[in-house]
Structure formats: structure tokens, C-alpha cells
N, C-alpha and C positions, 0 to 999 in steps of 0.2 A: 504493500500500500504506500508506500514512502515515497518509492518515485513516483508514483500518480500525481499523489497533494505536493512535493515539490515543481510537478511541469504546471500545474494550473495557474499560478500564480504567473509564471512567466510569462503565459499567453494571454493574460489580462493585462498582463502591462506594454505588451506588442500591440495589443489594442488601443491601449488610451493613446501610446505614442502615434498612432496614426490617426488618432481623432484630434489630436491636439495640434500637428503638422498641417492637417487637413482642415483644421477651421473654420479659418476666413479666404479659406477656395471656393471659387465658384464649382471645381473638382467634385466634392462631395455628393450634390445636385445628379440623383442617378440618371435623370434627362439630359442634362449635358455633358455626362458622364458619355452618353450612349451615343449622343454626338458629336462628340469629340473621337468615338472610338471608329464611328463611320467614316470617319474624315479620313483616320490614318487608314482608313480600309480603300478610300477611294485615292487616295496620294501613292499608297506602297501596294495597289492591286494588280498593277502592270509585272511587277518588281517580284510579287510571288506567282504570279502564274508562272513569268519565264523561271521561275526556281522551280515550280515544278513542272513544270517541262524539260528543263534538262536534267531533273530525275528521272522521269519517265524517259529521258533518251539516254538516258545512262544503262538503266534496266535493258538483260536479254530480251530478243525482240518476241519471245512467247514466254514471256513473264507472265505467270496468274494471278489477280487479285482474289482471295480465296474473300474479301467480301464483296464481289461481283459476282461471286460464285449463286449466289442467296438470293433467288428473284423479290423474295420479299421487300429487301433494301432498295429495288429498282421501283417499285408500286409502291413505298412511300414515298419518294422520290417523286412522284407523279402526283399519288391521290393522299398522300399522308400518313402518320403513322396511324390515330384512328380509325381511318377506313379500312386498313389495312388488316388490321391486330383485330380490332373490334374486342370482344370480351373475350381475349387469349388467354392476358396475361396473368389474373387470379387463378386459372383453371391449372397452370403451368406450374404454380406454385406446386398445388399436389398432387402432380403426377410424378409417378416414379422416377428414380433415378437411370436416364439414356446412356449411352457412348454420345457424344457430341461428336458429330462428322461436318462435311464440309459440304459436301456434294448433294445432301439434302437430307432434311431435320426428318429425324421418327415422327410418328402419328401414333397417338392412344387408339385409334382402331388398330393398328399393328398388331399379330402374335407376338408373343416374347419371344427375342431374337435368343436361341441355341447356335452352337457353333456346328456348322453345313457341312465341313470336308473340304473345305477352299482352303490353298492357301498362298501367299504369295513367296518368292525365292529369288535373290540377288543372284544373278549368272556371273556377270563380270563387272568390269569396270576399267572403260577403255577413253584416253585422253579427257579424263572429268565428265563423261558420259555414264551413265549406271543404267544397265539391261537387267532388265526383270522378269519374273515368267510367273504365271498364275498355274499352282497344281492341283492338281484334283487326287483328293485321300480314294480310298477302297471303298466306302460308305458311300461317299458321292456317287463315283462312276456306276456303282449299283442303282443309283435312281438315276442316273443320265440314260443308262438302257432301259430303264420302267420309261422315261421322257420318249426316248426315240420309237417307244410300242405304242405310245398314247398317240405320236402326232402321224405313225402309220394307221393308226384305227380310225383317223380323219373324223374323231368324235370329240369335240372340246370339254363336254363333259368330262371324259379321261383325265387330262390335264389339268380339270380341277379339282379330284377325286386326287389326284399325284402332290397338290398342294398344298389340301388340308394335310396329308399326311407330313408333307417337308413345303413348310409354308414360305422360307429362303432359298429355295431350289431355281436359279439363275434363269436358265432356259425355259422355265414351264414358266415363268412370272413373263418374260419377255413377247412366249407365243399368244400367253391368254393375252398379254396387252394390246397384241393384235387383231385380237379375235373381238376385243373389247372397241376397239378404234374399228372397225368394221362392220360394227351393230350400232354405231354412232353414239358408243359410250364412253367421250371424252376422260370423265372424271376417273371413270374406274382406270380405265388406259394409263391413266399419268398414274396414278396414285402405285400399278403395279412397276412401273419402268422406275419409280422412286425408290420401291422397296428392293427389285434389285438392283438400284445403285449403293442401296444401305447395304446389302448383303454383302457387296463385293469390299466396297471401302475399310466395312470390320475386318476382312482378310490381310490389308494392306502390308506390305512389310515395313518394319518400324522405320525403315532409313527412306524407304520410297516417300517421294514428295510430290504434291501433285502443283505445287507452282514454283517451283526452280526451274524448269521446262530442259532439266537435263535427266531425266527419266526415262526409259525407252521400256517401248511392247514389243514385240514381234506379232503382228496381226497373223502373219501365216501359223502360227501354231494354234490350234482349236482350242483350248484352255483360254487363249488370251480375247477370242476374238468377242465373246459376250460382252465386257469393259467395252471397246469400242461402239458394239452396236447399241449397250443401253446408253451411253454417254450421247449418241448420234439422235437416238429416241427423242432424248430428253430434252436437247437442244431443239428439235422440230417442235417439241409440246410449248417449251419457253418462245419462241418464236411465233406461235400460233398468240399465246395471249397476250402476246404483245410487250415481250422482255426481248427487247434486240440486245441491250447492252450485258443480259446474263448470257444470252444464246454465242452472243460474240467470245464469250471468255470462258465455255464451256466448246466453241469451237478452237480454240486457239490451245484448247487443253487436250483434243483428239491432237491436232497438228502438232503437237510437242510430244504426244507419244511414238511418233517414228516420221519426221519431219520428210527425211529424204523420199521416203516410199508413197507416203497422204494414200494410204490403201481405202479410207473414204473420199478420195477426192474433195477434202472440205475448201479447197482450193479454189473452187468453184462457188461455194458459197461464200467465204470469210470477206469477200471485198462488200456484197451487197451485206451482210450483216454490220459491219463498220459502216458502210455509207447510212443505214438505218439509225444506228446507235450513234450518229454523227462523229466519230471517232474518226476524222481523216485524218491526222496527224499518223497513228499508227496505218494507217492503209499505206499511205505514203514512203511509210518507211520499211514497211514488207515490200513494194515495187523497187526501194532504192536498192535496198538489202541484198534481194534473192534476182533481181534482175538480169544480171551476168552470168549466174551459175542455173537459173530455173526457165529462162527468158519466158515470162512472165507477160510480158507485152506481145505474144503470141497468142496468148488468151482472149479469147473477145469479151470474157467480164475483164479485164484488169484493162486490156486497152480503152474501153469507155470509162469505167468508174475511179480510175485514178485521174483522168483530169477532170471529172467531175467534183473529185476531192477536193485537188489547187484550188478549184475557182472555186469552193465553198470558202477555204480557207482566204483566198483571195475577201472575201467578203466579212472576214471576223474584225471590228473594230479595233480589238484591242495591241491587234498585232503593230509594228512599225508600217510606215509607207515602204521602206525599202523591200522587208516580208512581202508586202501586199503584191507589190509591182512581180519580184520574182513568181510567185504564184502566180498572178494571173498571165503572165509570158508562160509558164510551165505549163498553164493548162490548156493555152491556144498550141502549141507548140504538139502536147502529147494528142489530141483529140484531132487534129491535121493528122499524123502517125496512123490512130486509131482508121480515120477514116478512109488511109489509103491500102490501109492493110486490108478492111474489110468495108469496100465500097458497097457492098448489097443491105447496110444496115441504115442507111439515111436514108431511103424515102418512106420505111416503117415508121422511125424514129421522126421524124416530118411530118408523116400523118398522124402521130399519135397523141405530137406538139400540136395538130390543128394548124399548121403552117404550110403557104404554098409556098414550093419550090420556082424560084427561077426557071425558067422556060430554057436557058443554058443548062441550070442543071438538069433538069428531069428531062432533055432530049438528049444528052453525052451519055455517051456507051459505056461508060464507068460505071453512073449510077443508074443505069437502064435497066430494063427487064433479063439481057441476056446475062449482066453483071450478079442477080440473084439466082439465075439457072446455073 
């Protein structure tokens, strides 16, 4: 008890000294307190944006924020915490004790999670790279052949009958989500693609990380390829409700598991999920980055949607004049490229803007009819 009643005293007197300093300030006044604090917000706002931005450009360029992982953060972000939570938070108090995962929160309708037969396994570890592999125990692989009898019996019933028994079972949660997504039952759909994301994540190996983006899968081995396809799911579901900016950093989290190979081709989506999530900056610097070695501007998403980026960026206030100007030269510059490489996409692109073409253009054999045959 002694050190208690010895510190309280001295935090009473840290108080008077800053009532007594503070006086005959206008300071004290929590109104202009508060205006005073906006001020430095609008004089040193330039000053920290570019400070974080040259973190975020410091950062590998499939870096994860594990809280953009959380679509929840994204829809208060939009509608608020309120709308969001609504009467979560009391109920959370007593419910049992979870694993906290990253990829997505338990649900009290949940089983109690038992451990499945999953497990994960550090293979190597080559130039600061770490390859991992997901194994399946003797338990498992005995319900993965009950799995492969159920979806030959072309009866989904099976696979639910497979679930109540082992309610964490990867592949029978993934099939019914399909089977669910195809009777146009959204809610159930996600709710199952979530729980095998839970499933898999408790497996994790202690060292595996899923945002240093130096992690690797090997898609070709069947063990690993579930992670993938529920990750891919889940990003489609985020996407549908209108989380580009979760969908974006749960694609960026497929493409850090085996960058070179993109055995989802997420390559094809990551540009329009960024252009949604207005995240050009990072689009930009995946075109700068991988350009030389992926040629990237062979794409016909990346040849449109990256000078679509500049000249967003070209338009952000708070950037310099000099920014501005290079962007919007970058964006006339890349979107001339775009449009020589693939001349059959401007008179769509024309009609879709509700813009009539020059009578030069739409009669030149470039952008003519036999240029999209």
C-alpha cells in the first residue's frame, strides 16, 4: 500500500502545477483549445500525409495491414461505429473466451472449435523468403475420402450430414458455400467461407505471418490449395458488399503467397480493386515495380487503369503543383500506350462515355470495325 499513497500525492501536484501555469491562458478554454489544435492540423497536414507516405513507400510492396484485414473497420469508416456494432458490444462481454484471429472474428452461432488434423510446416527458408506447406494428420485424410464420397453422390445433403459430424472440415464448408451461393443464400455462403478461414488460420505455424508478405504457399500441392480458394471466396463476398478496401488487402494477401506464379491470376483483379478503394498510389507502384520483370502494360487492365490512377492523382489537392503536373503528363502519356497497344477498346469505351467520336476517328482502320475482328 505504501507506494500507492506515496504516487497520489504527486499527481495532485502535477495537476495544480498545470492549473496554475495555465491560468490566465486563453489555452485552458476547451473551445479554443480545439481550435487551436485544428489549426496545427491544417498548417502540419501536408507535412504528415507526405510522412506517411513515405512510410507506406518504405513498406514491401505487398505489405498487409492486418487492420484492413477486418471489413468491419471499412463500414464504420463509411456508416459508423453505431450502425455498424449496433448492440454487439454488451453481448461480447459474455461470451466465451475465442483465439483472436485476423482473417475473420468467431461467431457464437459457431461449434466449438476442436482441433481438425490440419496442420501447418516450415519447409525452408531461402534469401528471407519462408515456404510453408499445410499437412493433413491420418484423422483428416479419413474425412477428406468421406468428403470426396459425398460430392460423388452429387447429394448436398451428404456434405452436411459430413459437417455436423466434423463441423471445421475445410473442403465440405467450402463446397456447401457453394451450394449455398447457388440457392441465393448469400448469408449462409459467407458465414461458411469465414468459418473455414477460422479453421485454417488456428492451424497456422507460429512463425508464418500473414502480413510481412515474405510467406510463401505452393498452390500446386492439394493441402495448400483450400487457403487460397477460401481467401479468393472471401475477397468476392467482401467485394460484393461493398469493402473494396478489405477485398484489396485480402487480394494482395493471395498475391504474397506465391507472387511469381498468381496461380489465381489476382493480377487481373488487384488494379480495379485499388482503382475502387481509390488506393492509386499503391496501383502505381505495383506498374512501377513489376513492370520490367512482369510487363505488366501488356495487360489491358493495367494499360487502362494505371493512367487512370495518375490522373486521379493528378487531381488530389493536397499534392504539390510539380506532383500534379508529372501525373497528369504520366497519365496522357501511359493511356496514348494503352490505346495503341489495344486500338479495339475506344469506340466501346466512347460509347459507354456517351461521346461521339470524330469522324477521323471512327473512319481510321485503327479504331474501325476490322481493328476489333
Amino acid at each position: 500500500l505504501q507506494p500507492v499513497l506515496s504516487n497520489k500525492p504527486r499527481k495532485k501536484k502535477k495537476k495544480r502545477k498545470t492549473k496554475k501555469t495555465s491560468a490566465g491562458e486563453t489555452l485552458v478554454c476547451p473551445r479554443s483549445l480545439s481550435g487551436l489544435l485544428e489549426k496545427i492540423e491544417d498548417t502540419n497536414g501536408l507535412s504528415q500525409q507526405t510522412q506517411s507516405r513515405i512510410i507506406a513507400d518504405s513498406r514491401p510492396l505487398l505489405y498487409v495491414e492486418h487492420r484492413n484485414l477486418n471489413p468491419e473497420n471499412e463500414l464504420k469508416r463509411y456508416f459508423g461505429a453505431r450502425a455498424v456494432l449496433g448492440d454487439q458490444r454488451p453481448r461480447q462481454r459474455q461470451r466465451q473466451y475465442v483465439r483472436s484471429t485476423w482473417l475473420t472474428a468467431p461467431k457464437n452461432t459457431w461449434p466449438r472449435y476442436s482441433k481438425t488434423g490440419i496442420a501447418m510446416q516450415l519447409v525452408d527458408t531461402r534469401r528471407g523468403v519462408q515456404h510453408f506447406t499445410f499437412e493433413h494428420h491420418r484423422e483428416y485424410q479419413q474425412v477428406q475420402f468421406k468428403f470426396l464420397d459425398a460430392v460423388e453422390s452429387m447429394d448436398p445433403n451428404n456434405i452436411v450430414l459430413l459437417l455436423q459430424m466434423n463441423p471445421y472440415h475445410v473442403d465440405s464448408l467450402l463446397q456447401l458455400s457453394d451450394v449455398c451461393r447457388m440457392q441465393e443464400d448469400q448469408e449462409m455462403a459467407r458465414d461458411l467461407i469465414e468459418r473455414a478461414l477460422y479453421s485454417l488460420e488456428c492451424a497456422f505455424h507460429p512463425v508464418f505471418s500473414l502480413t510481412s508478405g515474405t510467406c510463401r504457399l505452393d498452390y500446386r500441392r492439394p493441402e495448400n490449395r483450400a487457403f487460397f480458394l477460401a481467401l479468393f471466396k472471401h475477397l468476392m463476398f467482401l467485394e460484393k458488399r461493398g469493402c473494396p478496401r478489405t477485398a484489396l488487402e485480402f487480394c494482395k494477401l493471395i498475391l504474397s503467397l506465391d507472387p511469381e506464379n498468381d496461380p489465381l491470376c489476382v493480377l487481373l483483379l488487384i488494379d480495379f480493386l485499388s482503382l475502387r478503394a481509390r488506393e492509386y498510389t499503391f496501383l502505381t507502384r505495383v506498374f512501377q515495380e513489376w513492370e520490367s520483370h512482369r510487363n505488366l502494360s501488356q495487360l489491358p487492365n493495367f494499360a487502362f487503369s494505371v493512367p487512370l490512377a495518375y490522373f486521379f492523382l493528378s487531381q488530389q489537392e493536397e499534392r504539390s503543383e510539380l506532383e500534379l503536373s508529372q501525373a497528369r503528363e504520366r497519365a496522357a502519356q501511359l493511356i496514348q500506350l494503352a490505346l495503341i497497344m489495344f486500338p479495339s477498346v475506344l469506340m466501346p469505351l466512347l460509347d459507354h462515355c456517351s461521346v461521339q467520336p470524330d469522324a477521323r476517328v471512327a473512319s481510321h482502320s485503327f479504331f474501325g470495325l476490322n481493328a476489333q475482328i
